[in-house]
C-alpha positions as CSV (number, residue, x, y, z in Angstrom):
1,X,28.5,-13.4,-36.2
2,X,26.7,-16.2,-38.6
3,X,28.5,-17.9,-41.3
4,X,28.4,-17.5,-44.9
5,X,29.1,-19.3,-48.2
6,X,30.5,-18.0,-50.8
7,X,28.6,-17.0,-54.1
8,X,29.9,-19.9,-56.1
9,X,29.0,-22.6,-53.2
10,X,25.6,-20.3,-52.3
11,X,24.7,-21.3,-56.2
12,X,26.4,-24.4,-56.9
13,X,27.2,-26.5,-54.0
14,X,27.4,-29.7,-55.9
15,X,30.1,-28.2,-58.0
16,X,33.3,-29.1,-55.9
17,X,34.9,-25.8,-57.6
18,X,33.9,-24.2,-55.0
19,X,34.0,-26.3,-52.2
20,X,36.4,-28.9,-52.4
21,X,38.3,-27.9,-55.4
22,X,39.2,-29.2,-58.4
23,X,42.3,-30.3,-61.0
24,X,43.4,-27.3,-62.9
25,X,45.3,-27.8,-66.0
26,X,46.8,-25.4,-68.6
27,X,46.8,-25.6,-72.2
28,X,49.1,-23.4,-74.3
29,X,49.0,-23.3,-77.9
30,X,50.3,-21.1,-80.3
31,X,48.0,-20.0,-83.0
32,X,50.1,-19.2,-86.6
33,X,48.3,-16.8,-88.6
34,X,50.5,-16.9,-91.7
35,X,49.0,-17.3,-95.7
36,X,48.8,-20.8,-94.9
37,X,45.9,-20.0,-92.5
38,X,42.6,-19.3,-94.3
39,X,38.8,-18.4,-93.8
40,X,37.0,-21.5,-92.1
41,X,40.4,-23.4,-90.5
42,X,40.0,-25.0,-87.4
43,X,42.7,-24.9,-84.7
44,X,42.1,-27.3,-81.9
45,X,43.6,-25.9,-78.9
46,X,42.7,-28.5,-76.3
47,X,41.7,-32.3,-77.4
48,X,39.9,-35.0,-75.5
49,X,38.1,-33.0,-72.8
50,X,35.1,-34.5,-70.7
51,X,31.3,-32.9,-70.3
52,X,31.9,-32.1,-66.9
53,X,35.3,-30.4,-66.7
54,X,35.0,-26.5,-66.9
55,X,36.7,-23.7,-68.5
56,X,38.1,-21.2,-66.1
57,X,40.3,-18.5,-68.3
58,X,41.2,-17.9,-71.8
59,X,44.0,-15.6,-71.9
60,X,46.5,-14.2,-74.3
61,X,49.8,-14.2,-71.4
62,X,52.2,-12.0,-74.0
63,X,49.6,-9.9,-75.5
64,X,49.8,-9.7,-79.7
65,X,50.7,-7.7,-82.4
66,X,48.2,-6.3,-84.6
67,X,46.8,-8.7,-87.2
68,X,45.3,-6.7,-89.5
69,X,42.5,-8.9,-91.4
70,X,42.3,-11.4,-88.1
71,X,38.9,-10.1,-87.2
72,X,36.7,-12.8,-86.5
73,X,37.8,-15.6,-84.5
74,X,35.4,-18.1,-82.5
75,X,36.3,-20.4,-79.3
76,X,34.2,-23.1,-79.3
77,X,33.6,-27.2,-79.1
78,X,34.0,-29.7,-81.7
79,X,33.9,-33.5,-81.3
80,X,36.9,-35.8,-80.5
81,X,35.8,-38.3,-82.6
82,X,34.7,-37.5,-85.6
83,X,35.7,-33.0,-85.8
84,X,32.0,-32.2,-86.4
85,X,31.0,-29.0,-84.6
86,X,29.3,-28.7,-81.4
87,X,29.1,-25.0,-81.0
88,X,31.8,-23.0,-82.7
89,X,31.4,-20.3,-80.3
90,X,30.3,-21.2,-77.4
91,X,33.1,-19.5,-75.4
92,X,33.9,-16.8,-77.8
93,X,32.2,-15.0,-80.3
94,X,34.0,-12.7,-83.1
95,X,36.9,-11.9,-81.6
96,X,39.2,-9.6,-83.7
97,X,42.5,-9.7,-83.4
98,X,43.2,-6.2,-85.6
99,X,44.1,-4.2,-83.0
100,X,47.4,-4.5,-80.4
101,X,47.4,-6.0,-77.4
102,X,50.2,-5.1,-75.2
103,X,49.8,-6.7,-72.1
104,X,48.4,-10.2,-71.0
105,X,44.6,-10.2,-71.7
106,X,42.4,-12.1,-69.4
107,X,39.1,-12.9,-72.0
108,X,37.2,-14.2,-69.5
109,X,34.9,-11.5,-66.7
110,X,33.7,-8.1,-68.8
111,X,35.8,-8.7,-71.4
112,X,33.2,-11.7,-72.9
113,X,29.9,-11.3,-71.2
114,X,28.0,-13.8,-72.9
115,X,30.6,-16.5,-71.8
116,X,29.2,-18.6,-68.0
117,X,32.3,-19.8,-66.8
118,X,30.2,-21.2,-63.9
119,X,28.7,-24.3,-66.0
120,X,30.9,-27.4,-67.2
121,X,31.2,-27.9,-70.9
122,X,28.7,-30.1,-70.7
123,X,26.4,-27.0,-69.3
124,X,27.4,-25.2,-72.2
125,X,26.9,-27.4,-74.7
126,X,23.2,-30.0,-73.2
127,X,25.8,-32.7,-73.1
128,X,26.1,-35.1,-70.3
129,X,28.6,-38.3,-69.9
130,X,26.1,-40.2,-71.3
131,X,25.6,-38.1,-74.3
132,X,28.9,-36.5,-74.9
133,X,31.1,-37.6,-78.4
134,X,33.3,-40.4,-78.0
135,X,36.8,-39.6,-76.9
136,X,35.1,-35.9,-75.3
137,X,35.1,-32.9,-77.0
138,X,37.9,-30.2,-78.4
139,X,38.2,-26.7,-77.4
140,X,38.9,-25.2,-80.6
141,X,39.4,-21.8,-82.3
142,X,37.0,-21.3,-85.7
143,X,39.0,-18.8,-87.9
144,X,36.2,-17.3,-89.9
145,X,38.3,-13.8,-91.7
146,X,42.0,-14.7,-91.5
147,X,43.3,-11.8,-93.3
148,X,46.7,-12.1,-94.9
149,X,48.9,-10.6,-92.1
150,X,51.3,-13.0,-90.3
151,X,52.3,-14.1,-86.9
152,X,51.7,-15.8,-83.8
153,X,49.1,-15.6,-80.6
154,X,49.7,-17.3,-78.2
155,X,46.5,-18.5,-76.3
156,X,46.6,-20.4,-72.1
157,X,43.3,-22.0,-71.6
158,X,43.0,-23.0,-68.0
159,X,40.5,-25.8,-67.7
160,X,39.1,-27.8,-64.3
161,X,39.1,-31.5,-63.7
162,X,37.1,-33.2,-61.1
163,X,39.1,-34.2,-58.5
């Protein structure tokens, strides 16, 4: 019987996510889409955050109502200091939120395929501490068609820390 690492360790063995572990933090935040909320608003849903932390899961716990209109929402990076954009979507590309969602919705696995929730932000963006914006960057939400229907979605971002 030999021994045998895990996939995450086999890959990344300087990653302490998968060997000694890591922080985890949530971040809730409540997106209003409401007439006040139009085509090209920013929502930052998590501010401050360091190259080398990772996100884990973007998930919508409660599900939503249908937002007719909300079709094209990005999750992306945009700097601390200043609000320029990094990558608007680097997480998430074009979401729609037009149809129901009745049941907590896990975005991260087959749900996004282009999203490699094995790198750091830093890995998804070429940033490194040395070259990350001052203050880190913020996880935001790029609304690019708002549509005119109102509401809430409620959105848990669960992000890893070195320890």
């Amino acid at each position: 019987m030999g021994a045998v690492n895990t996939l995450g360790y086999t890959n990344y063995p300087k990653n302490p996510l998968y060997g000694t572990g890591k922080k985890v933090r949530r971040v809730r935040a409540v997106i209003y889409n409401a007439t006040a909320l139009s085509d090209g608003d920013v929502v930052t849903i998590a501010r401050g955050l360091p190259v080398d932390a990772q996100i884990l899961n973007i998930n919508f716990p409660q599900g939503h109502a249908a937002r007719s209109g909300l079709t094209d929402v990005d999750f992306g990076f945009h700097r601390q200091d200043n609000g320029a954009v990094i990558d608007k979507d680097a997480l998430i590309d074009g979401i729609t939120f037009a149809s129901a969602r009745t049941t907590a919705v896990d975005l991260l696995g087959s749900n996004v395929s282009s999203f490699d929730f094995t790198k750091t932000i830093g890995g998804l963006l070429s940033l490194t501490s040395e070259t990350q914006p001052s203050g880190g960057v913020n996880l935001t939400a790029t609304i690019n068609t708002a549509g005119s229907t109102t509401g809430t979605i409620i959105v848990d971002i669960d992000i890893a820390f070195p320890a």
